[in-house]
MIMAR-459111 format. One record per residue (C-alpha): residue number from 0; x, y, z. Coordinates in Angstrom, 1 decimal, always signed. Example, Ala and Ser with C-alpha at 12.3 -4.5 7.8 and 13.67 -1.06 7.14 Angstrom:
% MIMAR-459111
pt n=0&c1=+12.3&c2=-4.5&c3=+7.8;
pt n=1&c1=+13.7&c2=-1.1&c3=+7.1;
This chain:
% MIMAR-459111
pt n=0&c1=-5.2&c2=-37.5&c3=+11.4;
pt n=1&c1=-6.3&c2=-35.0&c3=+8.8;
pt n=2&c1=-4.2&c2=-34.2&c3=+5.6;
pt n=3&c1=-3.7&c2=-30.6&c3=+6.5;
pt n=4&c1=-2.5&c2=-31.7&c3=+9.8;
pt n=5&c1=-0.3&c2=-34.5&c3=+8.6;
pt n=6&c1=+1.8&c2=-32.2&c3=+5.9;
pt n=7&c1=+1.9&c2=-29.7&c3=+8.7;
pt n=8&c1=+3.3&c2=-32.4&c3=+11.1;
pt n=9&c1=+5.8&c2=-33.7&c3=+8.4;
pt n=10&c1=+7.0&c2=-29.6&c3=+8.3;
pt n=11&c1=+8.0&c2=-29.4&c3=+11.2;
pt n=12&c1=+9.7&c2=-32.2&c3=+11.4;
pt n=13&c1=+10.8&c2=-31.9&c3=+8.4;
pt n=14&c1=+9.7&c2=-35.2&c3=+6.6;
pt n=15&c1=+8.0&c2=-35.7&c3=+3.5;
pt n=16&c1=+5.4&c2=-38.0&c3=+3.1;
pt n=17&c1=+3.9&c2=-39.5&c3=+0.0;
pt n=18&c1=+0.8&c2=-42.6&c3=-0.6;
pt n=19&c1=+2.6&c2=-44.6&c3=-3.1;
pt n=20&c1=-0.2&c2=-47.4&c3=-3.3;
pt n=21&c1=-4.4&c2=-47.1&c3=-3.0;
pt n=22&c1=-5.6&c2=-49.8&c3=-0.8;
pt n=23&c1=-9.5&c2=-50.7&c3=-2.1;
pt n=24&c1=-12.3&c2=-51.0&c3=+0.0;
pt n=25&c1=-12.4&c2=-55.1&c3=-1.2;
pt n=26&c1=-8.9&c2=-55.3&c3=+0.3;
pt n=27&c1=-9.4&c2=-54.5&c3=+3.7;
pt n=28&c1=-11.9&c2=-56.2&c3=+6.0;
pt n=29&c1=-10.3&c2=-54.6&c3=+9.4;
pt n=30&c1=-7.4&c2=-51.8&c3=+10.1;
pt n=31&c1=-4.2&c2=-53.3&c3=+8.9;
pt n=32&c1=-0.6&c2=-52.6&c3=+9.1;
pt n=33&c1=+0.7&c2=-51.4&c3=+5.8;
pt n=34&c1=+4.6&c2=-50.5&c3=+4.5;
pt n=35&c1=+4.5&c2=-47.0&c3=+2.5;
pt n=36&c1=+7.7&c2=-45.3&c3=+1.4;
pt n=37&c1=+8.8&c2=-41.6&c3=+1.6;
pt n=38&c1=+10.2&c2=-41.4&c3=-1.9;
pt n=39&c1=+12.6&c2=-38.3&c3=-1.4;
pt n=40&c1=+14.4&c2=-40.4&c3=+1.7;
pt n=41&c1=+13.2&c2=-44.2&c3=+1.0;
pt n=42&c1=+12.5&c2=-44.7&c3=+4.6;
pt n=43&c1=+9.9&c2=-46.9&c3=+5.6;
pt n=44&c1=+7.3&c2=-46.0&c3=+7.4;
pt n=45&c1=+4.6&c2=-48.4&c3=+9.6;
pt n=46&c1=+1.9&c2=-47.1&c3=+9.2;
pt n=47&c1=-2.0&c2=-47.8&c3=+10.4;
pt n=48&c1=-4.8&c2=-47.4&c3=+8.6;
pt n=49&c1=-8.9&c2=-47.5&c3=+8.8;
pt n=50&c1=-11.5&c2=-46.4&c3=+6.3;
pt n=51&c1=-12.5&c2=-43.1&c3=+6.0;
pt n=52&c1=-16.2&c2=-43.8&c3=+5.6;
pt n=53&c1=-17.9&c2=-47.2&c3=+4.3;
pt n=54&c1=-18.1&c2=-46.0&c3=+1.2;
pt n=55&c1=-14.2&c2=-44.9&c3=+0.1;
pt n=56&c1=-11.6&c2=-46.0&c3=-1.9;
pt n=57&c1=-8.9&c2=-44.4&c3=-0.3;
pt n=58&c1=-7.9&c2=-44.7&c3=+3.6;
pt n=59&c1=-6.9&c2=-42.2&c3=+6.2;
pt n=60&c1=-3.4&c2=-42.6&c3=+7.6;
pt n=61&c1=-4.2&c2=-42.6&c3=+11.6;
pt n=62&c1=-1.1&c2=-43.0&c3=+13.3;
pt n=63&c1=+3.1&c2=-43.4&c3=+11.8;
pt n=64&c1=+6.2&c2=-44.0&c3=+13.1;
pt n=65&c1=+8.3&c2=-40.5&c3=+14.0;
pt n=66&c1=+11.5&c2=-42.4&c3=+14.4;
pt n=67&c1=+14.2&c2=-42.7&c3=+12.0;
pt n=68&c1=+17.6&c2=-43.8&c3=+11.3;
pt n=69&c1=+19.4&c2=-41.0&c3=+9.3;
pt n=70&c1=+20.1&c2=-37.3&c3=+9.5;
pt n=71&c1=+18.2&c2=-34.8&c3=+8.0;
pt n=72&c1=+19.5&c2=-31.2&c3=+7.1;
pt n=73&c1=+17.7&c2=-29.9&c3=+4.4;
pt n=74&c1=+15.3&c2=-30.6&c3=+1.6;
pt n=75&c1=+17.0&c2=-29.7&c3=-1.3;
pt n=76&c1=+13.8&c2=-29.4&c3=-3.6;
pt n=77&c1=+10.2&c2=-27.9&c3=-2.9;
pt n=78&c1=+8.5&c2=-30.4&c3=-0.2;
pt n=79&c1=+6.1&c2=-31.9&c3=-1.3;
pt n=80&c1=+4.0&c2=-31.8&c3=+1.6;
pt n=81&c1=+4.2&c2=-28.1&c3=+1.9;
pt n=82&c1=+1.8&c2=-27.0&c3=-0.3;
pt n=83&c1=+1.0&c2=-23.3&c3=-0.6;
pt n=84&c1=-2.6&c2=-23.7&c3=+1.0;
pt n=85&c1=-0.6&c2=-25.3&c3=+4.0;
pt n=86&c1=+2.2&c2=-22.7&c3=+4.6;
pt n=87&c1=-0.1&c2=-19.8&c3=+4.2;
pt n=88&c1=-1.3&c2=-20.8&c3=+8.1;
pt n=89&c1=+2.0&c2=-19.8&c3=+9.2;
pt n=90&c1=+1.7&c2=-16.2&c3=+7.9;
pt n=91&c1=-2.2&c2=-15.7&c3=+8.4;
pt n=92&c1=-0.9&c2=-13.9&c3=+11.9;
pt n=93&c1=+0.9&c2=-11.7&c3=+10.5;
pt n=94&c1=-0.8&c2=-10.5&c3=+7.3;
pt n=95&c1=-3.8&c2=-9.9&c3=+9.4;
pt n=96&c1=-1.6&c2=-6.8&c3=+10.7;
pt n=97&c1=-1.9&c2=-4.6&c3=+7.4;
pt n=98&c1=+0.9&c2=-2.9&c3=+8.0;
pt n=99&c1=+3.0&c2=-6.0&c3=+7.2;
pt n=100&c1=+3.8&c2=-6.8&c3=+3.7;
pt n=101&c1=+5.0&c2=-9.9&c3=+3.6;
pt n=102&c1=+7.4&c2=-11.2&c3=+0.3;
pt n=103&c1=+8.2&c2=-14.1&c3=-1.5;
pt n=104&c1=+12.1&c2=-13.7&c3=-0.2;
pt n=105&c1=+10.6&c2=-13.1&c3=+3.5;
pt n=106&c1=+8.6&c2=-16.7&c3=+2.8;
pt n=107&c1=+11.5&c2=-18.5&c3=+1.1;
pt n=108&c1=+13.9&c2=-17.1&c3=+4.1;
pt n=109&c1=+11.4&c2=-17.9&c3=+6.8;
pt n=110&c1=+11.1&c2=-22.0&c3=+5.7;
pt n=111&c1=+14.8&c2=-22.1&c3=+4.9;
pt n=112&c1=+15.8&c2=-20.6&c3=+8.4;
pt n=113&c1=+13.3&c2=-22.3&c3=+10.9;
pt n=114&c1=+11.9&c2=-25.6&c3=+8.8;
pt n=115&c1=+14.6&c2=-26.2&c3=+6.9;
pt n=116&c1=+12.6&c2=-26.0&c3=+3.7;
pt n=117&c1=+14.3&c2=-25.3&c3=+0.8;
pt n=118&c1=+11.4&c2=-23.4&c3=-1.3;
pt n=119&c1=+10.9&c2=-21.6&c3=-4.9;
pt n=120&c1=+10.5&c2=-18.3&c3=-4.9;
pt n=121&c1=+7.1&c2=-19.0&c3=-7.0;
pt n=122&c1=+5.6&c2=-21.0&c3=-4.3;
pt n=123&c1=+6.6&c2=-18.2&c3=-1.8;
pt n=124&c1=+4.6&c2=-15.6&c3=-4.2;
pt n=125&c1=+1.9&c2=-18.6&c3=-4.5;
pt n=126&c1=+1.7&c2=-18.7&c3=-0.6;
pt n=127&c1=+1.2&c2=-15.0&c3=+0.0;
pt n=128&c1=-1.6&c2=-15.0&c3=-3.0;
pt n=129&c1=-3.3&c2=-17.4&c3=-1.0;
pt n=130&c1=-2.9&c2=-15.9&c3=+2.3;
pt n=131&c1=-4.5&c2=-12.1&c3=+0.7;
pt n=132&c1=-7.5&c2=-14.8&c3=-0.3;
pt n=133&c1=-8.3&c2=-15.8&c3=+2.9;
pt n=134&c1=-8.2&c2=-12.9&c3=+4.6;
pt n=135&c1=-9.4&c2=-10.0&c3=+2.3;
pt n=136&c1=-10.9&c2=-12.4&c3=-0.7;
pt n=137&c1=-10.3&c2=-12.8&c3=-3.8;
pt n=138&c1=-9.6&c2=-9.7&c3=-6.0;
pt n=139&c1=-13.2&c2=-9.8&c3=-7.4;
pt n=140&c1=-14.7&c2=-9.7&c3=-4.1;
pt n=141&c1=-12.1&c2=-6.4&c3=-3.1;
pt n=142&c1=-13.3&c2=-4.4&c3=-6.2;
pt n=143&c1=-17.1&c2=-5.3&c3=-5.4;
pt n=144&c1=-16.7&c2=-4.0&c3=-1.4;
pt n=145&c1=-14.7&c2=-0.9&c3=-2.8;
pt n=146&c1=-17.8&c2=+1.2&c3=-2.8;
pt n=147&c1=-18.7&c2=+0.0&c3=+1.1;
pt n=148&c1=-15.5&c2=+0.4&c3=+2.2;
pt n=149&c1=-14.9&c2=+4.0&c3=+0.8;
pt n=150&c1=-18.1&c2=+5.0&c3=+3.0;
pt n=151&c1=-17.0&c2=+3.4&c3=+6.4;
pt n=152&c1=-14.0&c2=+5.2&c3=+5.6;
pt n=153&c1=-16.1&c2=+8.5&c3=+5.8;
pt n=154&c1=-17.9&c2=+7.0&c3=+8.5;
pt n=155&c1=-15.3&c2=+6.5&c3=+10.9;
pt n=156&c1=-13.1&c2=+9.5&c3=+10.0;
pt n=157&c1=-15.9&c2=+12.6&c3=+9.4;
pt n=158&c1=-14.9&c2=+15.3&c3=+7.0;
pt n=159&c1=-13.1&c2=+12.9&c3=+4.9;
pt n=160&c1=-13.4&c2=+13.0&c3=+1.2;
pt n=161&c1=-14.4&c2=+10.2&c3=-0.6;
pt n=162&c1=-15.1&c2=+9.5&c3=-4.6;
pt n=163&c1=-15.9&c2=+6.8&c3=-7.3;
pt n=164&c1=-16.4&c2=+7.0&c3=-10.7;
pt n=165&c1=-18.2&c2=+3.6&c3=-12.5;
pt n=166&c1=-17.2&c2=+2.9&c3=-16.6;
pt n=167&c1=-20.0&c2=+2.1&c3=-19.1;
pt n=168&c1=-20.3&c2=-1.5&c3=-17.9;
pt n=169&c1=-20.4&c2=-0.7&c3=-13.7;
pt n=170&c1=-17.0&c2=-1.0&c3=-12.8;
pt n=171&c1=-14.9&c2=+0.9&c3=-10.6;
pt n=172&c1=-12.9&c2=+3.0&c3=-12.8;
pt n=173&c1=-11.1&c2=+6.0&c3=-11.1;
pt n=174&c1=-11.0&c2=+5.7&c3=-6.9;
pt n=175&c1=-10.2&c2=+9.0&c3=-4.9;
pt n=176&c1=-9.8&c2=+9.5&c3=-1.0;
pt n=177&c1=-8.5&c2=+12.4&c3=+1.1;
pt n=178&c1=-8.5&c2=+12.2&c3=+5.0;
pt n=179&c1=-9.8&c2=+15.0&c3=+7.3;
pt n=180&c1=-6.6&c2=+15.4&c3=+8.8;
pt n=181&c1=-4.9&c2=+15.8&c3=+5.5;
pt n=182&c1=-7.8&c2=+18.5&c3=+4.3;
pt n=183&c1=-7.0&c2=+20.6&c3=+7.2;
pt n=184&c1=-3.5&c2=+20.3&c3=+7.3;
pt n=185&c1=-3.2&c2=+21.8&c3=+3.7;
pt n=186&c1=-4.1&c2=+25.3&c3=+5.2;
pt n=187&c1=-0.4&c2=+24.8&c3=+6.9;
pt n=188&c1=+1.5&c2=+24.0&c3=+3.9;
pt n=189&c1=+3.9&c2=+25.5&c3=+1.1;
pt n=190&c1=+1.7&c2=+26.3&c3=-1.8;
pt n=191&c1=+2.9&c2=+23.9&c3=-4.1;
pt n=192&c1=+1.7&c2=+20.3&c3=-4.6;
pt n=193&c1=+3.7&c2=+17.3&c3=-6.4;
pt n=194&c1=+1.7&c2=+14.6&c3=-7.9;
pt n=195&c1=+3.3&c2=+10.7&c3=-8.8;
pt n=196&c1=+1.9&c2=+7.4&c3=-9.8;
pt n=197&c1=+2.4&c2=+3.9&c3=-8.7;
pt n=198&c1=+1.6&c2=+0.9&c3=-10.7;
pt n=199&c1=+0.1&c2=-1.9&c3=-9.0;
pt n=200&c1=+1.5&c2=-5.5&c3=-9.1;
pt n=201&c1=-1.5&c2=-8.0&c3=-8.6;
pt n=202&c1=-4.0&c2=-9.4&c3=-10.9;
pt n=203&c1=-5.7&c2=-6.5&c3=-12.4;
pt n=204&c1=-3.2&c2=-3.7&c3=-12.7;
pt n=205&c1=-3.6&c2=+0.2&c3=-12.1;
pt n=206&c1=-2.1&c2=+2.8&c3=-10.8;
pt n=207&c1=-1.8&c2=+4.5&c3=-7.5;
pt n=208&c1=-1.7&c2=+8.8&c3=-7.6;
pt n=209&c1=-0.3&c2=+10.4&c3=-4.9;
pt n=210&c1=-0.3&c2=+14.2&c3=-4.1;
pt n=211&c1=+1.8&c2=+15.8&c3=-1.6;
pt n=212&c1=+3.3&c2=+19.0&c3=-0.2;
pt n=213&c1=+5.5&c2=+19.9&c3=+2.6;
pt n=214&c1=+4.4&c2=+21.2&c3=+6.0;
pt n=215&c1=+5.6&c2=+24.2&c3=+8.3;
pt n=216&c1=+8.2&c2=+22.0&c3=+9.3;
pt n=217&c1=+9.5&c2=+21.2&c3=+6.2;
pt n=218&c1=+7.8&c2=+17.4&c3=+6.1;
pt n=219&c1=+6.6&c2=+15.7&c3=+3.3;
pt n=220&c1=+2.7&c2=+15.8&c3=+3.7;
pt n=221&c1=+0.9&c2=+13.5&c3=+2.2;
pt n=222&c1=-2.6&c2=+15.3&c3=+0.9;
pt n=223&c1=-4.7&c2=+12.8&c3=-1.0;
pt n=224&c1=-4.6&c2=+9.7&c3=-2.9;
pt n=225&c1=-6.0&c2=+7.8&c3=-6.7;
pt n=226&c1=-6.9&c2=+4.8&c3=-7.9;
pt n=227&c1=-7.0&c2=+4.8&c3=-11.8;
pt n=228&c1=-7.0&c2=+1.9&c3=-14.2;
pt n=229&c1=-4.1&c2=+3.7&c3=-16.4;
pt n=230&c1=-2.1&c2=+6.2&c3=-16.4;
pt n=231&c1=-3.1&c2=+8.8&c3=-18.9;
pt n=232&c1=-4.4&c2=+12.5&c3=-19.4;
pt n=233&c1=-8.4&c2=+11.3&c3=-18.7;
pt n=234&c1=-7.1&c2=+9.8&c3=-15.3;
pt n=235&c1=-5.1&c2=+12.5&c3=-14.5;
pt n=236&c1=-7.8&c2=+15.5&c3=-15.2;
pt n=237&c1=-10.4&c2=+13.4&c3=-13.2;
pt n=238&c1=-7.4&c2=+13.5&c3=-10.5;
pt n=239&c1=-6.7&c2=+17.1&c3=-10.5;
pt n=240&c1=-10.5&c2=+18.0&c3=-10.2;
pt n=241&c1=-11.5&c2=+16.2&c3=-7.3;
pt n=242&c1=-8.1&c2=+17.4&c3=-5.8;
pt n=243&c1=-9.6&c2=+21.0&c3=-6.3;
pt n=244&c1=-12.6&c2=+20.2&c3=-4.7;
pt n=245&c1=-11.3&c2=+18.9&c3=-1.6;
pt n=246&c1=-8.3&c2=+22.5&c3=-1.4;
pt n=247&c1=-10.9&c2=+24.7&c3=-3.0;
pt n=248&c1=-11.7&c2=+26.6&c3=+0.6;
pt n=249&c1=-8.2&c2=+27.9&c3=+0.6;
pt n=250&c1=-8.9&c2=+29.9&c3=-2.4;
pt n=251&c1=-11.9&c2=+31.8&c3=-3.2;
pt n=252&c1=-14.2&c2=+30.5&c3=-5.4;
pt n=253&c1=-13.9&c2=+27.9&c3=-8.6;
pt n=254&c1=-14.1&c2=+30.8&c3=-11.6;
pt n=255&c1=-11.4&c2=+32.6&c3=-9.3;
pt n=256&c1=-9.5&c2=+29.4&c3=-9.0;
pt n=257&c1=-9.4&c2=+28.4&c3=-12.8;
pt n=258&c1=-8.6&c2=+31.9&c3=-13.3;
pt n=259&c1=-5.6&c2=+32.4&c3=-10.9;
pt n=260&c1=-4.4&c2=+29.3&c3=-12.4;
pt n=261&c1=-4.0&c2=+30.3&c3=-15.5;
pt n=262&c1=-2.7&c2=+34.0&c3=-14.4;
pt n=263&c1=+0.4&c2=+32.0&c3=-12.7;
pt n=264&c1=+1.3&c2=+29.5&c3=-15.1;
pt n=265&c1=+1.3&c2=+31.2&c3=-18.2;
pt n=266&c1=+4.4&c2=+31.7&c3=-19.6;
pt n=267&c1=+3.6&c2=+35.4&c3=-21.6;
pt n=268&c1=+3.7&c2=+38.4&c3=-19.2;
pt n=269&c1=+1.0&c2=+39.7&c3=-22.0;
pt n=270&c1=-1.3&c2=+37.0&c3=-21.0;
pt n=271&c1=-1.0&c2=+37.5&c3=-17.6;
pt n=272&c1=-2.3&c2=+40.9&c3=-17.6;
pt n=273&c1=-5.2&c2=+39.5&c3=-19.4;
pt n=274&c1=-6.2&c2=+37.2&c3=-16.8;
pt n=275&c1=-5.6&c2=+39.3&c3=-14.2;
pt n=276&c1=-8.4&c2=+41.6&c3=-15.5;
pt n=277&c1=-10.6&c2=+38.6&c3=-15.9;
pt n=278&c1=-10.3&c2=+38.1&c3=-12.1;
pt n=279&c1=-11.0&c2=+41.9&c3=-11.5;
pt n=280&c1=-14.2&c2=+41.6&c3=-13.3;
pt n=281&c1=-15.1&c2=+38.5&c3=-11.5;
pt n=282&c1=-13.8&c2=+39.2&c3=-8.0;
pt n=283&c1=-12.5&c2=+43.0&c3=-7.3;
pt n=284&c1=-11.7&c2=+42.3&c3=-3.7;
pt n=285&c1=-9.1&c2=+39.1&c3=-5.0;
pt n=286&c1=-7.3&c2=+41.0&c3=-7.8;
pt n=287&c1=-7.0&c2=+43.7&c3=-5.1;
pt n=288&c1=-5.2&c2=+41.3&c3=-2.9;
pt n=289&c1=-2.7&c2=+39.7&c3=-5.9;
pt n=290&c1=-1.9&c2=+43.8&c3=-6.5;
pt n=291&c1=-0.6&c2=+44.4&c3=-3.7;
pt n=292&c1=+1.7&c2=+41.0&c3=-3.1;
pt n=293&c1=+4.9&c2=+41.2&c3=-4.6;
pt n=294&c1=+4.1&c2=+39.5&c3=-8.7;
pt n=295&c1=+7.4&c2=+38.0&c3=-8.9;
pt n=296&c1=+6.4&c2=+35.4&c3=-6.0;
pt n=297&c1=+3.6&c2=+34.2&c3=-7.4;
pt n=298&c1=+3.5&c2=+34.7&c3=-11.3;
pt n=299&c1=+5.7&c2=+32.2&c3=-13.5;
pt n=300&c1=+6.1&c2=+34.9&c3=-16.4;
pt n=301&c1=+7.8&c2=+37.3&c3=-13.9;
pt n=302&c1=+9.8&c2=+34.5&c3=-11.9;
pt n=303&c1=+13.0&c2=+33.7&c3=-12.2;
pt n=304&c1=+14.1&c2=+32.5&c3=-9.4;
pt n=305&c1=+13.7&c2=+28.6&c3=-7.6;
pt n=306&c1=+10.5&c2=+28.8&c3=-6.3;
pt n=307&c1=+10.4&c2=+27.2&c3=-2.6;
pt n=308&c1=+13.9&c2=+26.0&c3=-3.1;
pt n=309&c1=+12.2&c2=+22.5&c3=-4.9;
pt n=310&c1=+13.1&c2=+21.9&c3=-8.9;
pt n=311&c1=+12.4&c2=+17.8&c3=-8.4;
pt n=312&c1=+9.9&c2=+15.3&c3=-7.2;
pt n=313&c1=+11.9&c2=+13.6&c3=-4.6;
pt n=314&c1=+9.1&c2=+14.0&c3=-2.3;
pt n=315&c1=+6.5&c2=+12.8&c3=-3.3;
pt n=316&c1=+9.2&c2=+9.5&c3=-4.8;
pt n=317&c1=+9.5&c2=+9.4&c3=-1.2;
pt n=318&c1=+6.2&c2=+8.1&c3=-0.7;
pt n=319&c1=+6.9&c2=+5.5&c3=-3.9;
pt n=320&c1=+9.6&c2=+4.0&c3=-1.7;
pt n=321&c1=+7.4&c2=+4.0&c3=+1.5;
pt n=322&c1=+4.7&c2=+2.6&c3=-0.5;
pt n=323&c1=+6.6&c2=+0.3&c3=-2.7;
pt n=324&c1=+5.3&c2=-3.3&c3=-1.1;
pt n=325&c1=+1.7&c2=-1.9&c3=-0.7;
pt n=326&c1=+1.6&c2=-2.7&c3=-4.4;
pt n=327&c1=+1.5&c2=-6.0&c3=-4.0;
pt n=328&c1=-1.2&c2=-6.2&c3=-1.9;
pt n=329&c1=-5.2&c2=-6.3&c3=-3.1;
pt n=330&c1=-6.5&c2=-2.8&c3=-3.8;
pt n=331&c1=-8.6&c2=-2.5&c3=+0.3;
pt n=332&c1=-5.3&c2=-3.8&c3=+1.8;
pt n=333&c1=-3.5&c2=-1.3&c3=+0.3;
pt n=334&c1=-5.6&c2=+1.3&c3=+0.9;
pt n=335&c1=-5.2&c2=+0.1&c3=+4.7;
pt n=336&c1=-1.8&c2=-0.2&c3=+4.5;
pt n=337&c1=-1.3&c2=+3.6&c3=+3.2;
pt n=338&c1=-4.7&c2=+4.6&c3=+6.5;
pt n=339&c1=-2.3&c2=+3.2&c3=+9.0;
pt n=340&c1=+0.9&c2=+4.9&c3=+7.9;
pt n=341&c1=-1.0&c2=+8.5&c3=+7.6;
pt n=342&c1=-2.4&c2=+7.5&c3=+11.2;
pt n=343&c1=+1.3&c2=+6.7&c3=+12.8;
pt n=344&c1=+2.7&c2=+9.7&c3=+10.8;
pt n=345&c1=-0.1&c2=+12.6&c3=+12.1;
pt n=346&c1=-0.2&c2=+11.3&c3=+16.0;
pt n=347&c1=+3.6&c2=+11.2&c3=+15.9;
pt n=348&c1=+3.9&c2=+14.8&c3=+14.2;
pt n=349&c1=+0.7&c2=+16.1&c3=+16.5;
pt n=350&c1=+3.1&c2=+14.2&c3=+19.4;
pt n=351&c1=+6.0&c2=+16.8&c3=+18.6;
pt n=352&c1=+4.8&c2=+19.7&c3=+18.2;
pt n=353&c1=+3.0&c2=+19.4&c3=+21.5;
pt n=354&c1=+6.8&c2=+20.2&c3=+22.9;
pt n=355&c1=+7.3&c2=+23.6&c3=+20.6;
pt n=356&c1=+6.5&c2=+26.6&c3=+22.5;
pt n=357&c1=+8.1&c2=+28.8&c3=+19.6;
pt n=358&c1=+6.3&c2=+31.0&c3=+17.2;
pt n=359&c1=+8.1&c2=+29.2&c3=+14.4;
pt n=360&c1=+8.3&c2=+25.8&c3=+13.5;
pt n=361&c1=+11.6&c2=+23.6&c3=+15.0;
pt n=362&c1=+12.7&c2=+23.4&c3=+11.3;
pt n=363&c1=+12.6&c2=+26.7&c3=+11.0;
pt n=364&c1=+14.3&c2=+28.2&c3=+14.3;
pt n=365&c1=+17.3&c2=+26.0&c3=+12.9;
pt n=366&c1=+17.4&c2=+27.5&c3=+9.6;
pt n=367&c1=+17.2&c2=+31.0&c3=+11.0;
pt n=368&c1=+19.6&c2=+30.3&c3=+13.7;
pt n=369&c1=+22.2&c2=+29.2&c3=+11.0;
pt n=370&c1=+21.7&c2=+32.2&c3=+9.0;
pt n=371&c1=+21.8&c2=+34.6&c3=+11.8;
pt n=372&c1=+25.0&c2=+32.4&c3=+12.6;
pt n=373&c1=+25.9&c2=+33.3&c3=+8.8;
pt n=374&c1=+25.1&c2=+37.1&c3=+9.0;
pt n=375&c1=+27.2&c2=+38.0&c3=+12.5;
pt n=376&c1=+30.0&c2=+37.1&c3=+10.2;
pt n=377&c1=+29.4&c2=+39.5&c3=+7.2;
pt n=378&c1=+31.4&c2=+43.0&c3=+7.0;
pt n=379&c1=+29.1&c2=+45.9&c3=+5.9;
């Protein structure tokens, strides 16, 4: 019987077994019957054993007694026989599914409740390590298929948007990736866009940017997504940019863009007249258009209102929570994890609004119906 297969036999039946004496080549001549103890329960085993090859000092335990006298509840310390390498063949299932994250707790629960393992919390952590090895390679390996991956990911989804950046020394330095169905969606939402980071938990740490808006139906949207190796204003601008590039055919043009920009966010009513004739010199036909909309919905130094009712960034800390174990995975499981939840989400959404015959979203024809509720009540 092989070693993997005996600790995996004494798991399940909850036994632990453990060579306490070598038996040399000189010492046997043919298969002999040898005692061996299990140390944690001092029960004796009879065990048979033949050579492994001519040429070995150690034997292979063929065959041993299942039997035994006492009871067995639980092993109060980590089991010797289950090794991390061995328990990750439990889980191997399961984490081939990427939209499982599997925990230490979830390990330590799982041997506790149907082996009646007893396990650290480090060996569960150990076992899942393990597990992310064997089936998406070591963290080395992830980093050096990054680049393949990011263009099958165009490949099988066309019009996605897809971009790396490589340091001094050839390494993958800032990741960014926007799906199609995100792209065109954005033509549908709010005009406002909240941005957070995630900080990875594996071997070589980063951080995970998110950008999302809200849709006609008032649902967080998720638009596009960043890999950096830290958080700061050199990760962020490289962010931004490439966001621009992918929403840029909403707007007009890039000058126009950097222009209306600034026109909106300034917080001097003085400056904002002199962007605005920037744009007229550059574009006639889009000043022409920001005339003749109302400037207090669009300009910050004539705003004082909430804008779209949203003063926080509980939307887009949504998607921290939702993504919260996908941190823990290597950097293309995660970015599987977060394909499969914007799959689920988009043919669910495209699912329901199949069923809306309204000019107006279902979101919507609430909120007017509860302010038309609101207004029959009102004395003019």
């Amino acid at each position: 019987m092989a070693k993997n297969e005996m600790s995996i036999e004494s798991i399940n039946r909850n036994n632990e077994l453990q060579v306490i004496e070598q038996i040399l080549e000189a010492e046997i001549a043919e298969p002999s019957k040898i005692k061996r103890v299990c140390q944690k329960k001092k029960r004796i085993l009879d065990v048979k054993t033949t050579l492994l090859r001519h040429n070995a000092s150690l034997n292979e335990v063929t065959t041993y007694e299942k039997a035994h006298s006492f009871s067995v509840d639980f092993i109060t310390s980590d089991h010797k026989n289950a090794t991390s390498k061995v328990i990750c063949d439990y889980i191997l299932e399961l984490m081939h599914d990427s939209s499982n994250v599997i925990t230490p707790n979830f390990m330590v629960d799982k041997m506790k409740r149907k082996y009646r393992i007893i396990m650290s919390y480090n060996k569960g952590w150990r076992v899942i390590q393990h597990a992310y090895k064997v089936i998406k390679g070591t963290a080395e390996e992830n980093y050096t298929r990054l680049s393949s991956y990011l263009h099958m990911m165009k490949e099988n989804n066309p019009g996605t948007y897809t971009n790396l950046k490589r340091d001094g020394k050839n390494r993958s330095q800032y990741e960014f990736f926007a799906y199609d169905a995100s792209i065109i969606g954005w033509a549908n939402c709010r005009s406002i866009i909240m941005v957070y980071g995630i900080f990875f938990k594996v071997k070589y740490h980063g951080v995970l940017m998110i950008a999302v808006s809200k849709d006609e139906n008032n649902n967080i949207f998720p638009l596009a997504f960043g890999i950096a190796d830290s958080e700061n204003n050199e990760s962020y601008n490289w962010f931004f940019n490439q966001l621009r590039h992918i929403l840029r055919k909403r707007y007009l043009s890039n000058v126009v863009l950097s222009l209306f920009y600034n026109t909106t966010t300034t917080y001097k009513q003085t400056e904002f007249y002199t962007f605005m004739d920037e744009i007229e010199k550059v574009n006639k036909v889009a000043a022409e258009y920001l005339k003749e909309k109302e400037i207090e919905r669009w300009a910050r130094s004539f705003y004082t209102n909430i804008r779209y009712n949203m003063l926080t960034t509980n939307n887009v800390e949504s998607m921290n929570t939702i993504l919260r174990k996908a941190r823990q995975l290597p950097i293309l499981g995660m970015i599987g994890y977060i394909q499969n939840k914007l799959q689920n989400w988009f043919y669910k959404r495209k699912m329901e609004s199949q069923g809306n015959f309204h000019e107006i979203t279902r979101w919507m024809e609430v909120e007017v119906t509860e302010k038309i509720q609101v207004s029959l009540k009102l004395k003019l």
